[in-house]
DSSP file (Angstrom, degrees, kcal/mol; ACC not computed):
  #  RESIDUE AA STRUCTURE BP1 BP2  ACC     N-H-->O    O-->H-N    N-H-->O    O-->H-N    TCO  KAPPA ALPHA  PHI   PSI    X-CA   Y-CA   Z-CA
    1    1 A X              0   0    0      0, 0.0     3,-0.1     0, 0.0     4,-0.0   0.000 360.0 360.0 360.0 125.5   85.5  119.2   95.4
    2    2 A X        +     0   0    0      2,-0.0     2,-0.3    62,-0.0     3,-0.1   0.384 360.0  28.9-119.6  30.1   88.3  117.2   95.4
    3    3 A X  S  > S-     0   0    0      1,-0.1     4,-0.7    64,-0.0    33,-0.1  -0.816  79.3-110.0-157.6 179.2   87.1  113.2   96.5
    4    4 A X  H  > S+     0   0    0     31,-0.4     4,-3.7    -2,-0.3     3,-0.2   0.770 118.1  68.7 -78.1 -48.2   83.8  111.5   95.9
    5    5 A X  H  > S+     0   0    0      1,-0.3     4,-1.6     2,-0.2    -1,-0.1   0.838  97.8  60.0 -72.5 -27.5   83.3  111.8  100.1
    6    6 A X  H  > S+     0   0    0      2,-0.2     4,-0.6     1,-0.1    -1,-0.3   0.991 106.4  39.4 -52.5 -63.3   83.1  115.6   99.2
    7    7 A X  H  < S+     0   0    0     -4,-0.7     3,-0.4    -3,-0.2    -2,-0.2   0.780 116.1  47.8 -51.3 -37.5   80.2  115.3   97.0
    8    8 A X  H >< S+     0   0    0     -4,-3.7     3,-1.7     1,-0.2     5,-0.2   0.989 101.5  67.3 -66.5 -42.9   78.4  113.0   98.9
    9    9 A X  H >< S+     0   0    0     -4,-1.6     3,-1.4     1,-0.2    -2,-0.2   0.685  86.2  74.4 -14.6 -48.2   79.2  115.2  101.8
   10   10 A X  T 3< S+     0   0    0     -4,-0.6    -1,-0.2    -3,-0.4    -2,-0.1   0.694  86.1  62.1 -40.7 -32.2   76.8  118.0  100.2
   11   11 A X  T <  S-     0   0    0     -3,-1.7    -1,-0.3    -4,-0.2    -2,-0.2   0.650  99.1-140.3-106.7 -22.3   73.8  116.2  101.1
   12   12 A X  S <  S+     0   0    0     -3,-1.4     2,-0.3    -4,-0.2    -3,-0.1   0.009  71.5  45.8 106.4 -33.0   74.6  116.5  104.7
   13   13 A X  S >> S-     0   0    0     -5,-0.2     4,-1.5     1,-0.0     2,-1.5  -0.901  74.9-128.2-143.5 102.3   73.5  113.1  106.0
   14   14 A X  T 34 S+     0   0    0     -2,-0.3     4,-0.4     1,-0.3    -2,-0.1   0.245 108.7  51.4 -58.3   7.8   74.0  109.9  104.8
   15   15 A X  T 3> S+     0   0    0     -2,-1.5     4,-2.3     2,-0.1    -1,-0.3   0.570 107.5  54.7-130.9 -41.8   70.9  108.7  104.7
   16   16 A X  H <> S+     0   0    0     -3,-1.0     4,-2.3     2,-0.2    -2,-0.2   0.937 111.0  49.5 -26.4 -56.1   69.7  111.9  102.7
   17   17 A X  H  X S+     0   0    0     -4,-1.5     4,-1.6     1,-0.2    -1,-0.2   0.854 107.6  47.6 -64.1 -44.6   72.1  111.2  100.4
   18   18 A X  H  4>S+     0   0    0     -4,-0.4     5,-3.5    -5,-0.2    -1,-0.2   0.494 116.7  46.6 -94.5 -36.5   71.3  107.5  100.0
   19   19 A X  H  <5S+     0   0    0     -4,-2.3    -2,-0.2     3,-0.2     3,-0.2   0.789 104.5  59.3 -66.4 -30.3   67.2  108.5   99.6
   20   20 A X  H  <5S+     0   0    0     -4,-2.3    -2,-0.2     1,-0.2    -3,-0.2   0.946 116.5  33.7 -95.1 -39.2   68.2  111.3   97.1
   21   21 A X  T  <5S-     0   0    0     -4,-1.6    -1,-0.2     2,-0.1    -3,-0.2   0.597 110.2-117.7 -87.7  -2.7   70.0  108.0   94.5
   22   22 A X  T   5S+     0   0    0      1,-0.3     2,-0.3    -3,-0.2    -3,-0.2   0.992  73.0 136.7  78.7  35.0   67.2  105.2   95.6
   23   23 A X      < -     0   0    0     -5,-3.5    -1,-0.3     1,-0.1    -2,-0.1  -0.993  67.3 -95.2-133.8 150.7   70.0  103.3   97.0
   24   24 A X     >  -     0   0    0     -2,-0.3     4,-1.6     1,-0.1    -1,-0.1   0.324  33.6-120.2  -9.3 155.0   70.0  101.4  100.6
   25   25 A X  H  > S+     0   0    0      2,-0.1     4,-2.6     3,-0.1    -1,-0.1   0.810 121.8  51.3 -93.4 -31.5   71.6  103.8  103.7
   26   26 A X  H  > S+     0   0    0      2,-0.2     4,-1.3     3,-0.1    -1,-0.1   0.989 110.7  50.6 -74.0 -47.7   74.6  100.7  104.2
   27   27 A X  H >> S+     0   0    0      2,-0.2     4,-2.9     1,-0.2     3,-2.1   0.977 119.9  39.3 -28.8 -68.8   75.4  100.8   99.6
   28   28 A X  H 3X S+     0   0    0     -4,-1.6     4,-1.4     1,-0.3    -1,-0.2   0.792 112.2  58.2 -77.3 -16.1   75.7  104.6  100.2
   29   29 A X  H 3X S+     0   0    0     -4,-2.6     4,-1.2     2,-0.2    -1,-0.3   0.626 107.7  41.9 -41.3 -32.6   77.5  104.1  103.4
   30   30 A X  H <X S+     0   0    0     -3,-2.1     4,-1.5    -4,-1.3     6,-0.3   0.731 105.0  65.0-106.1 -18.5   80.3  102.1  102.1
   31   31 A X  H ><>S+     0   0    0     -4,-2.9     3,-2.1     2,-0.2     5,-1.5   0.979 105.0  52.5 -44.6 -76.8   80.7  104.4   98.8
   32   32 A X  H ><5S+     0   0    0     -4,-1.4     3,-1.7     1,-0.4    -2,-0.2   0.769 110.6  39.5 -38.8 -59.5   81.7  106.8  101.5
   33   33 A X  H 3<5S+     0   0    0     -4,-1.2    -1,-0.4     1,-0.3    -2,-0.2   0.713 120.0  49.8 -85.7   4.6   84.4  104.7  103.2
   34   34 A X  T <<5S-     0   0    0     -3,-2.1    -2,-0.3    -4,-1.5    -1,-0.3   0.398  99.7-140.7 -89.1   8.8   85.4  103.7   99.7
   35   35 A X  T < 5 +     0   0    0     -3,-1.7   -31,-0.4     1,-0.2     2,-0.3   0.619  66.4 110.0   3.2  46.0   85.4  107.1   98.9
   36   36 A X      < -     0   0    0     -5,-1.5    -2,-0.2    -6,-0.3    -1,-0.2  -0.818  50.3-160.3-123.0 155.0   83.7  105.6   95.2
   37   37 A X        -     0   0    0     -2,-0.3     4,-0.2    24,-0.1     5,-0.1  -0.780  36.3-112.6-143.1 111.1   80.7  105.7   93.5
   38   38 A X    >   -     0   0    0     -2,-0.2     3,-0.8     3,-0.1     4,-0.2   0.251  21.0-123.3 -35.7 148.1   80.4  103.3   91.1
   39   39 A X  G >  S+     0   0    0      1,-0.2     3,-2.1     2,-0.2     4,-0.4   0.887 110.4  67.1 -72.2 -26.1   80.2  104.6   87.5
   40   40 A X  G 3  S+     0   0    0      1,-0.3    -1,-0.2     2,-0.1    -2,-0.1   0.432 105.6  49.3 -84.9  31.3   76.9  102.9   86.8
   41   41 A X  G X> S+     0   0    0     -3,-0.8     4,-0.9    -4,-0.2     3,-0.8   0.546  80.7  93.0-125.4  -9.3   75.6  105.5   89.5
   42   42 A X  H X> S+     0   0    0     -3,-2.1     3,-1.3     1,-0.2     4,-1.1   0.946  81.1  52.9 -36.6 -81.9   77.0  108.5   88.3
   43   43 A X  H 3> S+     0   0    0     -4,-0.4     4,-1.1     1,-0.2    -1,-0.2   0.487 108.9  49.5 -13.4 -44.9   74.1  109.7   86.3
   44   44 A X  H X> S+     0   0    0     -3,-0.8     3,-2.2     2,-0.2     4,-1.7   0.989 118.6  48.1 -72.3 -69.3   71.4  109.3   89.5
   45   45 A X  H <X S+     0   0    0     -3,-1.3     4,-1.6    -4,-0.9     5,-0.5   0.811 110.3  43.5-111.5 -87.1   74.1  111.2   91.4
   46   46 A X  H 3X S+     0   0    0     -4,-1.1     4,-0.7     1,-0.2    -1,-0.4   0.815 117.5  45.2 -34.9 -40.0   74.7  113.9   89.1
   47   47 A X  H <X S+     0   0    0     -3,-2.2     4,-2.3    -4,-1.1    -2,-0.3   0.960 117.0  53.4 -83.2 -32.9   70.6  114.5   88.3
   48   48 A X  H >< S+     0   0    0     -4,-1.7     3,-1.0    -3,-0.4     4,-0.4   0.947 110.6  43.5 -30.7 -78.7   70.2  114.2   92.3
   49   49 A X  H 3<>S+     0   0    0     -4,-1.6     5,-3.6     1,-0.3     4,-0.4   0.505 109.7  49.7 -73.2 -13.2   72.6  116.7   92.9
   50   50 A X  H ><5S+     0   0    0     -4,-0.7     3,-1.5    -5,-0.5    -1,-0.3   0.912 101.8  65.5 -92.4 -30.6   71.8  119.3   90.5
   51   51 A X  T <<5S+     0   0    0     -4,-2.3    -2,-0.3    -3,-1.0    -3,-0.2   0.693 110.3  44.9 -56.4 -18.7   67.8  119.0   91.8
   52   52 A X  T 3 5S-     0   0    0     -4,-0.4    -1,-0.3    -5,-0.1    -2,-0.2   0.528 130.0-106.2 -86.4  -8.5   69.5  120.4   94.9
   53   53 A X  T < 5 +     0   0    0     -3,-1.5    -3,-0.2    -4,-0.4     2,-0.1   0.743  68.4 148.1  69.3  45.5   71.4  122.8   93.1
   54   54 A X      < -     0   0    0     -5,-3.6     2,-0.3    -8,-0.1    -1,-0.3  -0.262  51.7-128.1 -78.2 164.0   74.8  121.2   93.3
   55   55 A X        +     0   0    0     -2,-0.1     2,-0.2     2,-0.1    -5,-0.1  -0.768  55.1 146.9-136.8  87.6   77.3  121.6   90.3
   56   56 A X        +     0   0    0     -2,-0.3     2,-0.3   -10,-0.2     3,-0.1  -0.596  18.8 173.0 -98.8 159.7   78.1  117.7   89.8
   57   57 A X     >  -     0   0    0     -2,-0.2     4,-0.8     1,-0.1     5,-0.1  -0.857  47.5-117.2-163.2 172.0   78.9  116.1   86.4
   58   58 A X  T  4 S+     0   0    0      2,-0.3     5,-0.5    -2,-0.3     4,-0.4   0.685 115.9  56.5 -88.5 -24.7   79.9  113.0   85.2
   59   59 A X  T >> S+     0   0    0      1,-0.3     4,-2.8     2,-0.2     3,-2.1   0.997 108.2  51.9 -71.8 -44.0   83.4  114.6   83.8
   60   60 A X  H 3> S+     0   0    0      1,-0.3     4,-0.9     2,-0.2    -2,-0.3   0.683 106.5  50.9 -72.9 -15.6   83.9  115.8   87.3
   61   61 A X  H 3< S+     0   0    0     -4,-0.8     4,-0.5     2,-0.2    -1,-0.3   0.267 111.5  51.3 -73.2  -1.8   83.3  112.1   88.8
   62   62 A X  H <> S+     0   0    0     -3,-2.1     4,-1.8    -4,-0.4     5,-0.5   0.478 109.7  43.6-101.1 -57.4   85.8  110.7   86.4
   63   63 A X  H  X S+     0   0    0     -4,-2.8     4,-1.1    -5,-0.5    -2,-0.2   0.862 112.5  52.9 -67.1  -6.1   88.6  113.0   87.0
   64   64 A X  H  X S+     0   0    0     -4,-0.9     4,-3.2    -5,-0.3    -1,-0.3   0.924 116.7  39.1 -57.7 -49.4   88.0  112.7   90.4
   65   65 A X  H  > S+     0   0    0     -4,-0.5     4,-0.8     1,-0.2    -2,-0.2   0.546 118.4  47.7 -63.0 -13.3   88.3  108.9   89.7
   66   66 A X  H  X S+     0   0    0     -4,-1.8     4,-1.8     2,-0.2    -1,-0.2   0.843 110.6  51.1 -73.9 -54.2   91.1  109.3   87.3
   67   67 A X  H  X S+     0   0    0     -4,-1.1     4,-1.9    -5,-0.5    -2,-0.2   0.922 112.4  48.3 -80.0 -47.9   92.9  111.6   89.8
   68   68 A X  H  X S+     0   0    0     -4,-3.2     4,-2.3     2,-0.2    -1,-0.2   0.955 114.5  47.1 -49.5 -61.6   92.3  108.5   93.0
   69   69 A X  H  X S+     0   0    0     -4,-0.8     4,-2.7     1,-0.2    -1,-0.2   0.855 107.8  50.9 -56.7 -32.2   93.7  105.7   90.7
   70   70 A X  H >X S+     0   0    0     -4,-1.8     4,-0.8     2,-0.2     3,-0.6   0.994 114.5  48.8 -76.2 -46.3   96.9  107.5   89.4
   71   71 A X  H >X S+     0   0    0     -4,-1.9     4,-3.1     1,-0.3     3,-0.8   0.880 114.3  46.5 -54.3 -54.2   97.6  108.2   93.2
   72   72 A X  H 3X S+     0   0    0     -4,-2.3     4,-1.7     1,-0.2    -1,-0.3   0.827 112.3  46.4 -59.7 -27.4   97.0  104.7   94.0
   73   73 A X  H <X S+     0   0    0     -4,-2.7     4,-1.5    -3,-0.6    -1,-0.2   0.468 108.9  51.7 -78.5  10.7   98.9  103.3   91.5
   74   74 A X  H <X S+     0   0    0     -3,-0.8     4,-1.3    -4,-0.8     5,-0.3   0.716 108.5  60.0-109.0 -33.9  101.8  105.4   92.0
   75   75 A X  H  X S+     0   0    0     -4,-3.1     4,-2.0    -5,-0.3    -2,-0.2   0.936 105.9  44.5 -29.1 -62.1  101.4  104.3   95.8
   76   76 A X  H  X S+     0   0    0     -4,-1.7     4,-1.2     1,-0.2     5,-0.3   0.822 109.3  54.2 -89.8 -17.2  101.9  101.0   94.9
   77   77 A X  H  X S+     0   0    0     -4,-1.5     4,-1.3     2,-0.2    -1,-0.2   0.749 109.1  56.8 -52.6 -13.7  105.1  101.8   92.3
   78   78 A X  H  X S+     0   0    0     -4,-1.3     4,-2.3     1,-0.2     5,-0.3   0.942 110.7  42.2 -90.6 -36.5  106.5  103.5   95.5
   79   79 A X  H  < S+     0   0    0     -4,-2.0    -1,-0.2    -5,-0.3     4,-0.2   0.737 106.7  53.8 -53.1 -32.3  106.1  100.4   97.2
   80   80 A X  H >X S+     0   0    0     -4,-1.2     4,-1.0     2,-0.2     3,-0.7   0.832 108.5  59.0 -58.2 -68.4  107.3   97.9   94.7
   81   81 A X  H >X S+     0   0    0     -4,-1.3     4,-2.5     1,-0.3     3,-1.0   0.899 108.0  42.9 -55.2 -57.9  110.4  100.1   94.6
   82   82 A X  H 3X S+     0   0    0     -4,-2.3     4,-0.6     1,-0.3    -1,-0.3   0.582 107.2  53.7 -47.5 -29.3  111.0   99.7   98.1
   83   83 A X  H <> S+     0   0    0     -3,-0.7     4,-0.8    -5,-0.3    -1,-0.3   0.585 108.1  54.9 -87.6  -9.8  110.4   96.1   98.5
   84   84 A X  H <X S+     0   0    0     -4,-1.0     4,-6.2    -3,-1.0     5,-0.3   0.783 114.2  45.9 -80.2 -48.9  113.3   95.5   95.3
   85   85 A X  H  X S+     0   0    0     -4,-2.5     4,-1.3    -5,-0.4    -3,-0.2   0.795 106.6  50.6 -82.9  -8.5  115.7   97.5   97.4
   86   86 A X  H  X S+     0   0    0     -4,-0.6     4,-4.3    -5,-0.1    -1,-0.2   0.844 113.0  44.8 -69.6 -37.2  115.1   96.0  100.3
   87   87 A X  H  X S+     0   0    0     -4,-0.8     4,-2.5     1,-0.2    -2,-0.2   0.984 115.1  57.9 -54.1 -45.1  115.7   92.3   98.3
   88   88 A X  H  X S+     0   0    0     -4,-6.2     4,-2.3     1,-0.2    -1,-0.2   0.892 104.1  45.1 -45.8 -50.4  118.9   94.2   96.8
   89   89 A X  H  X S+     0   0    0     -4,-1.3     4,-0.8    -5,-0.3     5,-0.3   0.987 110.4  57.2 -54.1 -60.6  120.3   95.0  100.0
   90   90 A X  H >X S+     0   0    0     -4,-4.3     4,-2.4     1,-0.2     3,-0.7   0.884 110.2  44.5 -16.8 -57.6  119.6   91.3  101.2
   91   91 A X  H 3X S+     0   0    0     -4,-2.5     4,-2.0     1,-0.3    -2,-0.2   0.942 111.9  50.0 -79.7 -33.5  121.5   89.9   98.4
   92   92 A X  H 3< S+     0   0    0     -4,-2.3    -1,-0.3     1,-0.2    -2,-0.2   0.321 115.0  47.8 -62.1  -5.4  124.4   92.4   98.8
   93   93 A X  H << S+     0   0    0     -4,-0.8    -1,-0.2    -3,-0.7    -2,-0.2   0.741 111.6  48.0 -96.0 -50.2  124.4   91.4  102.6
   94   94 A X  H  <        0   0    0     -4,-2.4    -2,-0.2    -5,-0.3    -3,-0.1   0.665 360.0 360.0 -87.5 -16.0  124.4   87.9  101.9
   95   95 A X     <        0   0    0     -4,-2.0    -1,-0.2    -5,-0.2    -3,-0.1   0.466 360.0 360.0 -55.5 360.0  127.3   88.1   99.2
């Protein structure tokens, strides 16, 4: 499993999924397009999915969540970098 939307994925149905953690079907909906689950939800998530006979744990929902942040933030360095060299070029145009 390499995203959150994988694990939720397991359950088949969003609305399964969203009975099995006691949380509204729209909550477990937008975890899905946020591909998150909040940490103070692991736990339900993780004892859920092992009563189905999943193999979830809370280390594997952080380093999935570890693995998503470093990607976004390295996203937005790549951006950052590109918007400086665009300004560079400006001023070297405008010199």
């Amino acid at each position: 499993m390499k995203n959150v939307s994988d694990i939720i994925a397991l359950w088949g149905k969003t609305s399964d999924f969203a009975d099995a953690l006691g949380v509204e079907y729209m909550t477990a909906h937008q975890w899905i397009r946020r591909n998150r689950v909040p940490p103070e939800h692991w736990s339900g998530l993780v004892k859920a999915a092992n009563r189905r006979g999943f193999h979830v744990t809370e280390a594997l929902l952080a380093q999935i969540t570890a693995a998503q942040k470093r990607k976004v933030l390295a996203e937005k360095a790549k951006r950052e970098g590109q918007r400086r060299s665009v300004s560079r070029e400006r001023q070297a145009v405008s010199a």
